[in-house]
N, C-alpha and C positions, 0 to 999 in steps of 0.2 A: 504494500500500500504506500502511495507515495502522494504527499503533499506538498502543494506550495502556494505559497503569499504571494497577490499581486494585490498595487498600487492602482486604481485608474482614476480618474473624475467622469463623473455625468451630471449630466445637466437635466434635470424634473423639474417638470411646468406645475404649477400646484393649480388646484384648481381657480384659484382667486388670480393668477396669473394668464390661464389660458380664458377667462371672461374678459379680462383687461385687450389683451389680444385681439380677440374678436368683437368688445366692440369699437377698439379704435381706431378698425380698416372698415368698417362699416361706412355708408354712405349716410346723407342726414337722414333722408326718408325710412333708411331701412334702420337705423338708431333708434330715428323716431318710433319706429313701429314695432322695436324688442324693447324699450322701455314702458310705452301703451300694452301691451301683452303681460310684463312683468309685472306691473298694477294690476291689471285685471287678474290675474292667475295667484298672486301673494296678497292674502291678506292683512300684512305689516307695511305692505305700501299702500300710498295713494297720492293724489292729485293735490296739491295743493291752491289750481283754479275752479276744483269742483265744489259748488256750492254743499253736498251732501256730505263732505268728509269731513270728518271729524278737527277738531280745533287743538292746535298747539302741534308743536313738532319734536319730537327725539330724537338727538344728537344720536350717529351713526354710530360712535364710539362710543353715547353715552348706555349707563346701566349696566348690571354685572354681568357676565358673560353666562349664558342660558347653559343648560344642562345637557350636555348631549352633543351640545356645539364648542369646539374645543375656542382658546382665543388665537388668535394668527399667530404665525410663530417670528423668530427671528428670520429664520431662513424665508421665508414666505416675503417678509416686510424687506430683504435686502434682494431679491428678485425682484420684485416692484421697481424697486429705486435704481435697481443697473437699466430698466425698462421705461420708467417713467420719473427720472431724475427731476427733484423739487431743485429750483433754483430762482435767484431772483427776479423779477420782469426786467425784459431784457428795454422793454419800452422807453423814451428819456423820460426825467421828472415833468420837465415842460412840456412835451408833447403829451406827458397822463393825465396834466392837469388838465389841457386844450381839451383832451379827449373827452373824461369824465365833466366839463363843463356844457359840452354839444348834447343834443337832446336825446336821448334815446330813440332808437328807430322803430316805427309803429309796430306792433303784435302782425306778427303774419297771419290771415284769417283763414289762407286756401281761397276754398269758393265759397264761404259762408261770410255774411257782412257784420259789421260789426255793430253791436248794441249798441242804438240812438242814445239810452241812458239806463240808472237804473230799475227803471221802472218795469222794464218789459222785462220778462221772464224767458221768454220765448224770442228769437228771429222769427220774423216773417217768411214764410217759405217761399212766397210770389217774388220775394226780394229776388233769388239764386236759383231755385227750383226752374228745369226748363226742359221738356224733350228733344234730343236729336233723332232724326229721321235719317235712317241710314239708308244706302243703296237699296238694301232688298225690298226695305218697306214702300220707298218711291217707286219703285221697280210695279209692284204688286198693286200701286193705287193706282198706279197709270192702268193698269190691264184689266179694273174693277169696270173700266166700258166696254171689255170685248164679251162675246157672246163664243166662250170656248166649250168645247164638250169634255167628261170628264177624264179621258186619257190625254186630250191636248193640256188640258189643264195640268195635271201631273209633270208631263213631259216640260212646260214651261219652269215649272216649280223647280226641276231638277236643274234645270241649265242657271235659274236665278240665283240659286243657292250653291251652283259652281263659281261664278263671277268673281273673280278677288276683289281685294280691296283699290287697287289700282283701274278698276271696270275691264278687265280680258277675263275672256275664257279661255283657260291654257288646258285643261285637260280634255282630253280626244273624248268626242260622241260614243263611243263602246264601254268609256271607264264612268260616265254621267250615271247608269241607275245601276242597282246590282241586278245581275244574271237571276231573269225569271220573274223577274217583277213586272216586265207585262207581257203581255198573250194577246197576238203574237208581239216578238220583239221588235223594235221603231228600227225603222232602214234611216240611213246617212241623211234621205230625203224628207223624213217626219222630221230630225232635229233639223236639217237647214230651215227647212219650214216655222218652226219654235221660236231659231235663234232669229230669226228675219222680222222675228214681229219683235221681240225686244230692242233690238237695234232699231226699227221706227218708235217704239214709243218713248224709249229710253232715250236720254243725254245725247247725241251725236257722237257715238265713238265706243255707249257703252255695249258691251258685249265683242268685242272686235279681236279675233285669234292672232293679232300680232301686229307690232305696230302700222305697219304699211296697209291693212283693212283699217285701223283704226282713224288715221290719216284721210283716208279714200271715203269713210262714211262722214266724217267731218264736211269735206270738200264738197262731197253727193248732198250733204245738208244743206248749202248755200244758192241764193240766190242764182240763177243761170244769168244773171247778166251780173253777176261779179268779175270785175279785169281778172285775165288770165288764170280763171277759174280751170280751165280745159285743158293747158299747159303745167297747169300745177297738177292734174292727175296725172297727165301723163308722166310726170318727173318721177312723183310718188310712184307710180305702177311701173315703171323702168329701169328707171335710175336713183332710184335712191342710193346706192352706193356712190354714186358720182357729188351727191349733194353733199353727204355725208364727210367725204372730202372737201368741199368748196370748189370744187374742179368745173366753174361754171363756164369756160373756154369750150370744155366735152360736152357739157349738156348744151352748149347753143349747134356744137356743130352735129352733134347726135339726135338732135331733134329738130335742124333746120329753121331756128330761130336767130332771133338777134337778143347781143347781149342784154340789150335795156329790157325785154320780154321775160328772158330770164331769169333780169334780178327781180324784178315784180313778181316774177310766179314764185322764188324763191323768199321771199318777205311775205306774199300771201302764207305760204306754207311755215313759216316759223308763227304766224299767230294763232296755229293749233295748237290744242292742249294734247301732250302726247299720254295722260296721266289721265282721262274723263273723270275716271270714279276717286278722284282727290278730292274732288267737290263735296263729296257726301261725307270723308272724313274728320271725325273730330279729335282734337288731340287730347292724348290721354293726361290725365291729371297727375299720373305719377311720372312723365316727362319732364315736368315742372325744376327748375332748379332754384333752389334754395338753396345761396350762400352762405357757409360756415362762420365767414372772415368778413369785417367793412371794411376800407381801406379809406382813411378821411389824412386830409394833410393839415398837420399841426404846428404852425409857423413856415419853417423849411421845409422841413421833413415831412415823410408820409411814414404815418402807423395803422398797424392792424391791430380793430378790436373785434373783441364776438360778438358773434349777433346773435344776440340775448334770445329773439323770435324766433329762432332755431334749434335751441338748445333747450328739451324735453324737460316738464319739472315733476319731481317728485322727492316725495320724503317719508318719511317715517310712521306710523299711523299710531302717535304718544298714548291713545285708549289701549291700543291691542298689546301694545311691549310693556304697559305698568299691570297689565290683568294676567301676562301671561310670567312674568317674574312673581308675583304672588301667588300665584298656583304652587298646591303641594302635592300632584299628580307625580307617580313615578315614571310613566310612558309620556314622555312628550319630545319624543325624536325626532315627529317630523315637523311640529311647532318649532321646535330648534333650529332645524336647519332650514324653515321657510325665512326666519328672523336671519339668519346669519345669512344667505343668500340674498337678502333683505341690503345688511348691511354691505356686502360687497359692493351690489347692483349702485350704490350711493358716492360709494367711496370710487369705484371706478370710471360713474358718469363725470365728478370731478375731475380724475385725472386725464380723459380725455380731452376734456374739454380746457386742460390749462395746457397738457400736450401741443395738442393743437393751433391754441393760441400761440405759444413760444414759435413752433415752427415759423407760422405764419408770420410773425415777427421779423424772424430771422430770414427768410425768405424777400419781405418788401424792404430792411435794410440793405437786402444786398442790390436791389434790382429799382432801385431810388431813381435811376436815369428813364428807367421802362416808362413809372405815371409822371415823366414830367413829359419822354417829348416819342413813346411808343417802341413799336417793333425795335425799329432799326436801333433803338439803345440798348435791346436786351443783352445780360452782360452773362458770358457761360456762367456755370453755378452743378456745383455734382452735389448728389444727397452728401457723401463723404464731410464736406463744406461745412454742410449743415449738424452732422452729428456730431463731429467733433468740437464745435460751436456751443452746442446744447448739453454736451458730456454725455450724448444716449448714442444707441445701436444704432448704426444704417439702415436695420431692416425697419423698427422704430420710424423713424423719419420715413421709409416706405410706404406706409403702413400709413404714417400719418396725414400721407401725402395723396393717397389713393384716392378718388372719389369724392374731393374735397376743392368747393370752390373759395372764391374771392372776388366780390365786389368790390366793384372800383368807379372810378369818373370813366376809364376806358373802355369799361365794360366789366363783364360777368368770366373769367376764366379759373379753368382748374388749375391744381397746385402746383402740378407734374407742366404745367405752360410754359413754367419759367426754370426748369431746369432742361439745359440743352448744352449739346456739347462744344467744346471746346475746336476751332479752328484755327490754324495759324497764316499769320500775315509776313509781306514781305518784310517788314520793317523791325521783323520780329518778336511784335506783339502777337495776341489774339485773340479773336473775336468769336459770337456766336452764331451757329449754325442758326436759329431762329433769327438774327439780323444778316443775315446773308440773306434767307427764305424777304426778308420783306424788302431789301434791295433788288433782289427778281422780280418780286411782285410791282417795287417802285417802275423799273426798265421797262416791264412790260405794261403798266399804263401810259408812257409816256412814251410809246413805241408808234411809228405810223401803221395804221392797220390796213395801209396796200402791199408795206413790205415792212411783217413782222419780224424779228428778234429768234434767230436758231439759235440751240441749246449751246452751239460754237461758240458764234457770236458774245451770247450774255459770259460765257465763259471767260472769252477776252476782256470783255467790258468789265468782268468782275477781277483781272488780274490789272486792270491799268487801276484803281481802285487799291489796288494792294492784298488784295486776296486772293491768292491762290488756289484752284479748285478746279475739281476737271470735270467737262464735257457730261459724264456717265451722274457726277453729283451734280451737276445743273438741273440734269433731266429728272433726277431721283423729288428735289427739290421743290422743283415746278408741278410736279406730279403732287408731291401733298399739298402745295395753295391751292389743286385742283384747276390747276390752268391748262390747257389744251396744247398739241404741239403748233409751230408757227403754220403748217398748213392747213392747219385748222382754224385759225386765229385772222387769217386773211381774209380782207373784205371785199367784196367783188367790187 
């Protein structure tokens, strides 16, 4: 029998550590909506905007530690702190004072309005209360004037109920109803028939198997003496590839036109909607973004504080933690650890929420040229920067950085905006990849659009500039503004 001693370290997440974790990569909404859960599901929390909960609040730390529920250890409370190091606001004193002098920023309401006074109990539901009619149902009121029989009727039903959210019917006539659901089963010619009635009563466009019928029923929708209404079919039913280029030289000489013919029927055809069933969409309410961070300038300088309307409230419910400390019940294990679960869920929404702030701090000090004069100041910046700054982890700063905006005077952007990498210049500085991105962007609005800007070109343009960068990263670049290539970009 042979023994031996080893040495190693590991590293154990405790549990107060992995809820920390997860919820400080959380996004606001989905925060929002495990702390609303965590109320509803623990009886030791509650709302403290809810008129029904009860009155006065317990310190998270306060009262003797419950039975069952051990108290946090050392080791627990120095995993915290390698993770979510207390340190002081990194804010100046004058810019705190500016800040905490500016008004607070209204209660975010969502889509509910906000009580006239105290008097009403209730919103008004007429206030926000509203129906959308979507596609299917427009779809369906339109065809409430035909006089169908009941397998036309079905068959309609099925193709309505194909139609995306974009208005095409992308799936084929054979996969529309399942096998045997009707006697006999519908030929190519019953659904063309189906689809030919929704395409007249519906949108112009809607129902249309791919963009080029969707185009052509637009077009077939319009007046017959609209200019170069008949040249514009023809383009769409031919050449759309040609268009799709700008290669408007080939469509005059492929279709025996002139060019002035052809920009008209070309300018007709861009004021189709290539998207019909966009019109019926509404957008979803959890799209919505709710900024973490305000960014307000305070003398010189610009600081980040929290936005208070963001940041979920809850606390302690002081009836249920003084009734359940005077309990002399031996079973109360899982009252124990609903209260200590309790107390985490308290202690951890804090430290997300000063997390967070530090980052963000730390972040709009570095990037102070961004809200004075935009893109083209953004200055490189690595998470690395930042944690070492803050005394916490990298992944930390990841984490805190995920799914986290910032309101600004420039707008609304996420945290991860303003870290971009590092480029170097002739002069042997260097600049960032996101102010290189708005220098393309600059050249190319200032470009003539008979004879655009090739990914070459801006290449050179970006070395006489002092920035060196090739061809393949121009194109890489141009591609995330979403700008199209120069032959595309040309105007006839």
């Amino acid at each position: 029998m042979h023994f031996e001693l080893q040495v190693r370290q590991q590293l154990a997440l405790t549990p107060r550590l992995q809820q920390s974790v997860k919820l400080l990569q959380m996004s606001t909404l989905d925060f929002n909506r495990e702390v609303a859960e965590a109320i509803a599901s623990n009886p030791f929390l509650e709302d403290p905007d809810d008129p029904s909960s009860g009155e006065g609040q317990a310190s998270p730390d306060g009262g003797e530690p419950a039975d069952g529920a051990s108290a946090d250890t050392g080791h627990d409370a120095a995993a915290d702190g390698s993770l979510f190091a207390e340190a002081p606001s990194d804010v100046p004193a004058f810019a705190q004072a500016e800040a905490d002098a500016m008004p607070a920023p209204s209660a975010y309401s969502g889509d509910y309005p906000e009580r006239n006074g105290s008097h009403q109990s209730d919103s008004d539901v007429g206030q926000w209360a509203r129906s959308d009619t979507s596609m299917q149902e427009a779809l369906r009121a339109d065809l409430c004037s035909c006089q169908l029989s009941e397998r036309d009727q079905y068959l309609v039903e099925y193709i309505i109920e194909a139609i995306d959210q974009d208005g095409y019917l992308r799936v084929p006539f054979d996969e529309l109803a399942p096998a045997g659901q009707f006697t006999p089963a519908p030929g190519d010619d019953e659904w063309e028939t189906a689809l030919h009635l929704i395409q007249q009563l519906g949108a112009p466009g809607l129902g249309a198997r791919d963009l080029r019928e969707c185009m052509m029923l637009q077009l077939q929708a319009l007046p017959d003496a609209t200019p170069e209404r008949t040249l514009a079919m023809e383009i769409v039913s031919a050449h759309l590839d040609k268009l799709g280029r700008c290669d408007y030289t080939g469509l005059a000489h492929a279709l025996d036109s002139t060019p002035d013919a052809i920009q008209s029927a070309c300018a007709l055809i861009r004021t189709l909607e290539p998207r019909p069933g966009a019109r019926y969409s509404s957008v979803d309410p959890s799209t919505y973004i709710v900024p973490d961070v305000i960014v307000r300038k305070a003398g010189s300088q610009w600081i980040a504080v929290s936005n208070s309307a963001a940041i979920p409230q809850a606390r302690l419910n002081s009836t249920y933690a003084k009734l359940f400390r005077g309990t002399r019940y031996h079973d109360r294990q899982l009252m124990a650890q609903a209260l200590q679960e309790a107390r985490w869920l308290m202690r951890s929404l804090e430290q997300r929420c000063s997390t967070i702030q530090r980052v963000a701090q730390a972040i709009v000090a570095r990037q102070q040229t961004f809200f004075d004069y935009g893109e083209i100041a953004l200055r490189p910046l690595m998470l690395s920067e930042i944690a070492d700054e803050l005394g916490i982890h990298e992944s930390t700063v990841s984490r805190a950085t995920s799914n986290k905006y910032l309101s600004s005077p420039r707008g609304i952007f996420e945290f991860k905006h303003f870290f971009s990498r590092e480029l170097a210049t002739s002069s042997g500085g260097t600049c960032s990849a996101g102010a290189v991105r708005a220098l393309i962007q600059e050249m190319i609005d200032e470009e003539d659009p008979k004879a655009p800007l090739s990914d070459v070109t801006l290449a050179r343009k970006l070395g006489r500039e002092g920035i060196m960068v090739a061809r393949r990263t121009v194109s890489k670049y141009r591609t995330q503004i979403k700008v199209p290539p120069a032959e595309l970009r040309r105007a006839p």
